[in-house]
C-alpha positions in Angstrom: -18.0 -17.1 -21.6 -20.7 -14.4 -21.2 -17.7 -11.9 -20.9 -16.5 -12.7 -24.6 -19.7 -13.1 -26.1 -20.4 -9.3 -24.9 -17.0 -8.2 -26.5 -18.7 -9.5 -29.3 -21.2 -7.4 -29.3 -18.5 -4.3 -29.1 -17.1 -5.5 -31.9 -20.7 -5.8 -33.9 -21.0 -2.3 -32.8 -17.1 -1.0 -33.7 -17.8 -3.3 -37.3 -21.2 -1.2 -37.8 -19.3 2.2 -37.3 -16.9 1.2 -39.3 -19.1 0.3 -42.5 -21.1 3.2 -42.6 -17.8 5.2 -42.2 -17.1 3.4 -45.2 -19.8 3.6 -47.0 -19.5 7.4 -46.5 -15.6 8.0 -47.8 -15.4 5.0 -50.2 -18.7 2.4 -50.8 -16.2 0.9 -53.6 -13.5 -0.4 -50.7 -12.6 -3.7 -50.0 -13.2 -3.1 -46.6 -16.7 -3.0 -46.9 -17.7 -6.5 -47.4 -15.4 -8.1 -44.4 -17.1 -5.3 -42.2 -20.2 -6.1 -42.6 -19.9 -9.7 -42.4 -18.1 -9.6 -39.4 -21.0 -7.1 -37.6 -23.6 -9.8 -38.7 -21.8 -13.1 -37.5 -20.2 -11.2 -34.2 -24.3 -9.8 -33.5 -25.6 -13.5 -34.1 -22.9 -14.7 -31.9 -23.0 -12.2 -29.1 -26.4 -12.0 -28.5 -26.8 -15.4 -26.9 -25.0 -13.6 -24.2 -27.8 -11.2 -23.6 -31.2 -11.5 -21.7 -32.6 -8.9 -23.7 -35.6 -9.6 -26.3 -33.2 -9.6 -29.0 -31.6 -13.1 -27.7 -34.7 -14.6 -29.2 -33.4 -13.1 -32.5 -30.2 -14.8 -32.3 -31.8 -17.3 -35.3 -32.6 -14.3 -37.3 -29.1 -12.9 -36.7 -27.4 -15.7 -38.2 -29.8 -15.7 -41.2 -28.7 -12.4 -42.1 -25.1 -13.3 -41.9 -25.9 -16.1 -44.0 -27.6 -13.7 -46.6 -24.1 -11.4 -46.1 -21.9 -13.6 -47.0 -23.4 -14.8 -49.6 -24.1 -12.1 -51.4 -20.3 -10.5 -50.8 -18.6 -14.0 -51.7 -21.5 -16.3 -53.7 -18.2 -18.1 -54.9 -17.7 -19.9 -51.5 -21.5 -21.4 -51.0 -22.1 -22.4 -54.7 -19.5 -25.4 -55.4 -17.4 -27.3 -53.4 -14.6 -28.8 -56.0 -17.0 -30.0 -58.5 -20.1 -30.4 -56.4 -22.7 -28.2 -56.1 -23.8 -27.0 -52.6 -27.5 -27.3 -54.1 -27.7 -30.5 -54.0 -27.4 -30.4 -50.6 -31.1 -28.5 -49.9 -33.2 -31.4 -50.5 -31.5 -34.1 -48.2 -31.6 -31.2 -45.5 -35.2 -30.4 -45.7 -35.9 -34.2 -45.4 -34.0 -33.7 -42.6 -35.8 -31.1 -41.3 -39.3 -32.6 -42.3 -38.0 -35.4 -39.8 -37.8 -33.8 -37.2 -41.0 -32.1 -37.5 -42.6 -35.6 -38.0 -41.0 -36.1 -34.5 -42.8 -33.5 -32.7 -46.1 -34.7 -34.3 -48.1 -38.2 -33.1 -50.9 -39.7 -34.6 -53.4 -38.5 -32.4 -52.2 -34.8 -33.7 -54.1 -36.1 -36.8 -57.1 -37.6 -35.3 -57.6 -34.0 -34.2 -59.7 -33.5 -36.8 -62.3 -35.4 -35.4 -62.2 -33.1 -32.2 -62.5 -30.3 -34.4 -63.6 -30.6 -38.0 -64.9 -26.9 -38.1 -61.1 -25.5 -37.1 -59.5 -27.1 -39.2 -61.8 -26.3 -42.4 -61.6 -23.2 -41.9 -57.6 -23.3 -41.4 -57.1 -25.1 -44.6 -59.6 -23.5 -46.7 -57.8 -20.4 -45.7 -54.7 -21.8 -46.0 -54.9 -22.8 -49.5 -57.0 -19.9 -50.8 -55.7 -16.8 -49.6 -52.0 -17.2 -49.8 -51.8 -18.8 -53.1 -54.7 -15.9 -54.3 -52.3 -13.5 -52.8 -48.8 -14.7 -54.2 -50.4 -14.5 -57.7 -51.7 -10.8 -57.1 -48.4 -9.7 -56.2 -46.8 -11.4 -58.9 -49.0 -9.6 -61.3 -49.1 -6.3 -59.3 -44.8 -6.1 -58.9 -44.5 -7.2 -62.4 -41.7 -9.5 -61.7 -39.9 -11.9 -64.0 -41.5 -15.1 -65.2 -39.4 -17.1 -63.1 -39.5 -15.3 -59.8 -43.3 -14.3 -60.0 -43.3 -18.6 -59.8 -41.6 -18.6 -56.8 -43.8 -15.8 -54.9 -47.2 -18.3 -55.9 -44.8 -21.0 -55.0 -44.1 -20.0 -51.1 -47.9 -18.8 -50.7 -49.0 -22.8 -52.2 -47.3 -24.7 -49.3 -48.7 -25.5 -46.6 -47.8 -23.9 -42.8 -44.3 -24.5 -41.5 -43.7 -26.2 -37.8 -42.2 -22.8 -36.3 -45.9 -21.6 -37.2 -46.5 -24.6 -33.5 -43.7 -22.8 -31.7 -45.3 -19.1 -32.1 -49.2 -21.0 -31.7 -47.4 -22.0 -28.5 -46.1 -18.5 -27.4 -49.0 -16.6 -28.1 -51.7 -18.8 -25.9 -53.4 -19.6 -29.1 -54.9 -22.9 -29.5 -52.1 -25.1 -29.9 -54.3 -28.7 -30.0 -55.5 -26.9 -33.2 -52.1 -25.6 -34.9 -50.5 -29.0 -34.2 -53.6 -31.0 -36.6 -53.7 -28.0 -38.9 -49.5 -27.9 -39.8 -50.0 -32.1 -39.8 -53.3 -32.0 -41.9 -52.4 -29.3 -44.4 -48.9 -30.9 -45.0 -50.7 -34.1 -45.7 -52.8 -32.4 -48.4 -49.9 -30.7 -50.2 -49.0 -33.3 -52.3 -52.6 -32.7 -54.4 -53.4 -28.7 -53.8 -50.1 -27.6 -54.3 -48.8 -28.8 -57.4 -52.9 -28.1 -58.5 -52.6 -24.7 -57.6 -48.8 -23.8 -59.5 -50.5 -25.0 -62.4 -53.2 -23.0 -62.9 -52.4 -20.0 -60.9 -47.8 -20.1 -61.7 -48.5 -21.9 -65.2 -48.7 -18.7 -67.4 -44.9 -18.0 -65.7 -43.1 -21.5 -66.0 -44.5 -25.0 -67.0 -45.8 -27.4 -64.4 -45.3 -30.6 -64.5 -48.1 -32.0 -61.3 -47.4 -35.4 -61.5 -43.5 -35.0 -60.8 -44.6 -32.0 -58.3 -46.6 -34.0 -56.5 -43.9 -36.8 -56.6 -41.3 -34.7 -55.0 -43.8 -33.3 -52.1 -43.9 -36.8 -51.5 -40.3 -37.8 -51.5 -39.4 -34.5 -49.6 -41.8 -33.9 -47.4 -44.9 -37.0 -47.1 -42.4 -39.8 -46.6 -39.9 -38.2 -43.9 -42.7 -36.7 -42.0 -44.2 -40.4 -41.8 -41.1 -41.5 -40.6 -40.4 -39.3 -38.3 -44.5 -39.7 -36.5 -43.5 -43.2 -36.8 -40.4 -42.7 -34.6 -42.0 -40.6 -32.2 -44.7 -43.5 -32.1 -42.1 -46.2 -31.2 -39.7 -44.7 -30.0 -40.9 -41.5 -28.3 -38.5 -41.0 -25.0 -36.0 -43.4 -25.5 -33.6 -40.9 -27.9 -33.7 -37.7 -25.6 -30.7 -37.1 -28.2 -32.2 -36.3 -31.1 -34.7 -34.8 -28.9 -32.5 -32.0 -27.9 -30.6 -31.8 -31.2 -33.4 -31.4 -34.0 -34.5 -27.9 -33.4 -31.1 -27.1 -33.4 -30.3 -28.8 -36.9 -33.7 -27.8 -38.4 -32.5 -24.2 -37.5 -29.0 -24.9 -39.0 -30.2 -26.8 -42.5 -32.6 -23.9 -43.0 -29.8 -21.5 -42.3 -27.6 -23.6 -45.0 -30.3 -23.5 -47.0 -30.7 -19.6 -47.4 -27.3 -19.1 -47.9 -27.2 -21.4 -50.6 -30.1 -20.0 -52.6 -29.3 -16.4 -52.1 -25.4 -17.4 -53.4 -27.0 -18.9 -56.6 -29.8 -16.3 -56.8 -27.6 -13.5 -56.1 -27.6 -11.6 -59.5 -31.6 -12.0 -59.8 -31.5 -10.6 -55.9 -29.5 -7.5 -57.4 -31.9 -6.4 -59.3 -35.2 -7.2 -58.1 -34.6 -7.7 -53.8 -36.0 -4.1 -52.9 -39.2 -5.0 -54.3 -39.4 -8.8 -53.3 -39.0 -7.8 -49.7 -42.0 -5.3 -50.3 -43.9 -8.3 -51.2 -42.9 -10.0 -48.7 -44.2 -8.2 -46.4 -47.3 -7.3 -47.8 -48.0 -11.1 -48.5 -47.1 -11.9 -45.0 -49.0 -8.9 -43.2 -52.2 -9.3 -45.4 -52.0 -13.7 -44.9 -52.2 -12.8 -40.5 -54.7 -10.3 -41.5 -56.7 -11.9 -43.4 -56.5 -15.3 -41.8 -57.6 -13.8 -38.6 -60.2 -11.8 -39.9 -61.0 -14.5 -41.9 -61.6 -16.8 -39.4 -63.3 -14.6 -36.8 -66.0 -13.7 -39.7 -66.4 -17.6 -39.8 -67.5 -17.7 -35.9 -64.3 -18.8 -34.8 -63.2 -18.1 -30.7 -60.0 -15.6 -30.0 -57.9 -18.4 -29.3 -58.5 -20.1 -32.5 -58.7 -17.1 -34.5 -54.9 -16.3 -33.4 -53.8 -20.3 -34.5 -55.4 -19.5 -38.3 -54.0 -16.1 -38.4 -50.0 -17.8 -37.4 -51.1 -20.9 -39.9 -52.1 -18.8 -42.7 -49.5 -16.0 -42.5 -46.3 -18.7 -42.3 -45.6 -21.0 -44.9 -43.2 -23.8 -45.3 -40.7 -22.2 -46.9 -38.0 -25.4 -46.9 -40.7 -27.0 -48.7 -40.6 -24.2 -50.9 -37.1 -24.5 -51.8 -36.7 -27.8 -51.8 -39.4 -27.8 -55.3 -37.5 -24.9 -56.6 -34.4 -27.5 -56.4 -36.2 -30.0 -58.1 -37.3 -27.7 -60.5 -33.8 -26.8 -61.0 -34.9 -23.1 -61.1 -33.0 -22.4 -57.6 -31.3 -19.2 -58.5 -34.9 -17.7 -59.6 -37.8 -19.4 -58.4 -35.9 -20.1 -55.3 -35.2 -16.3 -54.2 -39.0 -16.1 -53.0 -38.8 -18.6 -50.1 -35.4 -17.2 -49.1 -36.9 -14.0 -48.7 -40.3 -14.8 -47.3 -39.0 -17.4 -44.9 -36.9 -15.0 -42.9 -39.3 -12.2 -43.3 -42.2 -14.7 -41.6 -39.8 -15.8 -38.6 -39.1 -12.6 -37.3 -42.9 -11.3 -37.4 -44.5 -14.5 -36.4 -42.2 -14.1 -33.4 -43.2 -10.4 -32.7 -47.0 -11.2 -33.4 -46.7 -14.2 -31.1 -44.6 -11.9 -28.1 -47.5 -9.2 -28.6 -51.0 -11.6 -28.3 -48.9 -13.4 -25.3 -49.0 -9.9 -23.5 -52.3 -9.5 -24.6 -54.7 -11.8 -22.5 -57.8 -12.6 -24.1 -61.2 -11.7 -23.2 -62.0 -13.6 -20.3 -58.7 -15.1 -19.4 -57.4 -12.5 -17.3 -57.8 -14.0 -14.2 -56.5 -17.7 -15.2 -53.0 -18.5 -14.4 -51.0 -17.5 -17.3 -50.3 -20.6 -18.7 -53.2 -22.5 -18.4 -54.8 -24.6 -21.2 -58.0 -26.8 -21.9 -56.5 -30.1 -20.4 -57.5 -31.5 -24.0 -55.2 -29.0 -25.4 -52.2 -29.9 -22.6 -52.3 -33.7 -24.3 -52.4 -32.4 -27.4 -49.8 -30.0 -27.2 -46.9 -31.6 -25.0 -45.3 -33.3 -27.7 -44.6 -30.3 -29.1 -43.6 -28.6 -26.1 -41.2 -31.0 -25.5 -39.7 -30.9 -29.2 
């Protein structure tokens, strides 16, 4: 097995040749398209097979094949007969929201109590600079109505659960990411819709009441669910256990591919610059979260959990109220963007503060935690 998915990785390689060979002689060919597709999903597949750094990008790897073919054959990820594929993105990112209520418990949300000061500062943050920033950019790139939306849409929603996961690799405080993706989720319903309609009102029209009433739908009611199960039933489905990450990755995959297939002509002409702000409003949300916090007498450890909390959003829940917005193919282009953009450096900040000990910590055993942040964390651990 380890043999073939190496030959895949010759063939990524021979596939990568053979593009830019082609985009040298003839960028018009037919050739083109299959090339590229097939040095995406051959690189995705093949690098499970590695135990270089770049196995940890094997997620990433798929999202850009995703991306490839939709953009080279839209066609195939729009309709299937007479049903549209978009319908599809809300049911998955209940699904998703699920299994993130999974990995939470109730105590997760008591946390709040054990520390009030972290988790004002994460949500004040949270809510402030992100949404302050989407509209900046918005203004700054001049983009269309429709898309600006979508840029103070993704910066609006609250952190995502891989935000945990990289809280987790980098020795941050994990007790405190846990209560601050939980508590900030909680308080989406209200900020928001609040905040598309006075800061992405002069774009599109907001309508709060049915904003808030999808957040709900989408996001409140299967995250309930899902502490609920994890309450009750925590242990006895080692099943789903094992297979959520797996299908949150997968329905967030689908979902990408989707939006960039319906979104492809408004990706045409205005991509180049939405990835520039993508990366400016991701860079500036770590920065300024850190920063942010640190200025607000916050330790290292913490500092690092508002920095990852700030700088990633929920992007599913992004595109999920583009969908019910039915503005998928524009206001939906942000969060596919953003959301790749924010996996692949929250896993490079993460991998550099976990080589970085912090001030003090040098001589404690690498993995060692506050035994109030072990509790608090092994749920998630195990998720």
């Amino acid at each position: 097995m380890t043999k073939l998915l190496k030959l895949l990785l010759y063939v990524s390689a021979a596939c990568l040749i053979g593009a830019i060979f082609t985009l040298i002689v003839d960028r018009d060919s037919p050739a083109l398209a299959p090339l590229i597709c097939t040095m995406f999903v051959s690189l995705a597949i093949g690098v499970r097979g590695t135990e270089t750094v770049f196995k940890s990008f094997a997620f990433t790897f798929w999202i850009f094949s995703g991306v490839t073919l939709a953009m080279f054959y839209p066609q195939y990820f729009m309709t299937v007969g007479d049903y549209q594929l978009s319908n599809l993105i809300v049911p998955l990112i209940q699904i998703i929201m699920f299994g993130m209520g999974t990995s939470l418990s109730i105590k997760d949300f008591m946390g709040v109590l054990k520390m009030p000061k972290g988790v004002a500062v994460g949500v004040f943050l949270q809510y402030s600079v992100m949404p302050l920033l989407g509209i900046s950019l918005a203004l700054l790139f001049g983009f269309p109505p429709e898309i600006a939306a979508g840029i103070v849409l993704i910066g609006s929603c609250p952190g995502g659960v891989a935000s945990n996961v990289m809280a987790f690799i980098s020795k941050a405080n994990l007790a405190l990411s846990v209560t601050l993706t939980a508590v900030s989720t909680m308080l989406a319903p209200i900020f928001t819709p609040l905040l598309m309609k006075y800061l992405a009102g002069q774009f599109v029209p907001i309508d709060v009441v049915a904003m808030m009433l999808s957040i709900f739908k989408m996001i409140i009611v299967p995250v309930v669910l899902g502490v609920a199960f994890n309450h009750f039933l925590h242990g006895r489905a080692k099943w789903l256990d094992d297979a959520m990450p797996t299908l949150s990755m997968v329905g967030i995959a689908v979902i990408i591919t989707i939006i960039t297939a319906f979104g492809r002509d408004g990706l045409l002409a205005v991509g180049f610059l939405l990835v520039v702000a993508a990366i400016i409003h991701n860079a500036a949300g770590y920065t300024l979260g850190y920063w942010g916090a640190r200025l607000l007498g916050m330790d290292e450890k913490s500092c690092r959990t508002v920095a990852l909390e700030v700088g990633m959003q929920n992007g599913g829940m992004a595109s999920g109220l583009a969908v019910a917005m039915d503005k998928v193919a524009t206001v939906g282009l942000a969060p596919a963007i953003f959301g790749p953009w924010m996996n692949i450096t929250g896993s490079t900040l993460a991998n550099y503060w976990m080589r970085k000990p912090i001030k003090g910590e040098q001589d404690e055993a690498p993995m060692a935690t506050s035994t109030e942040d072990q509790d608090s964390s092994q749920p998630d651990t195990n998720n």
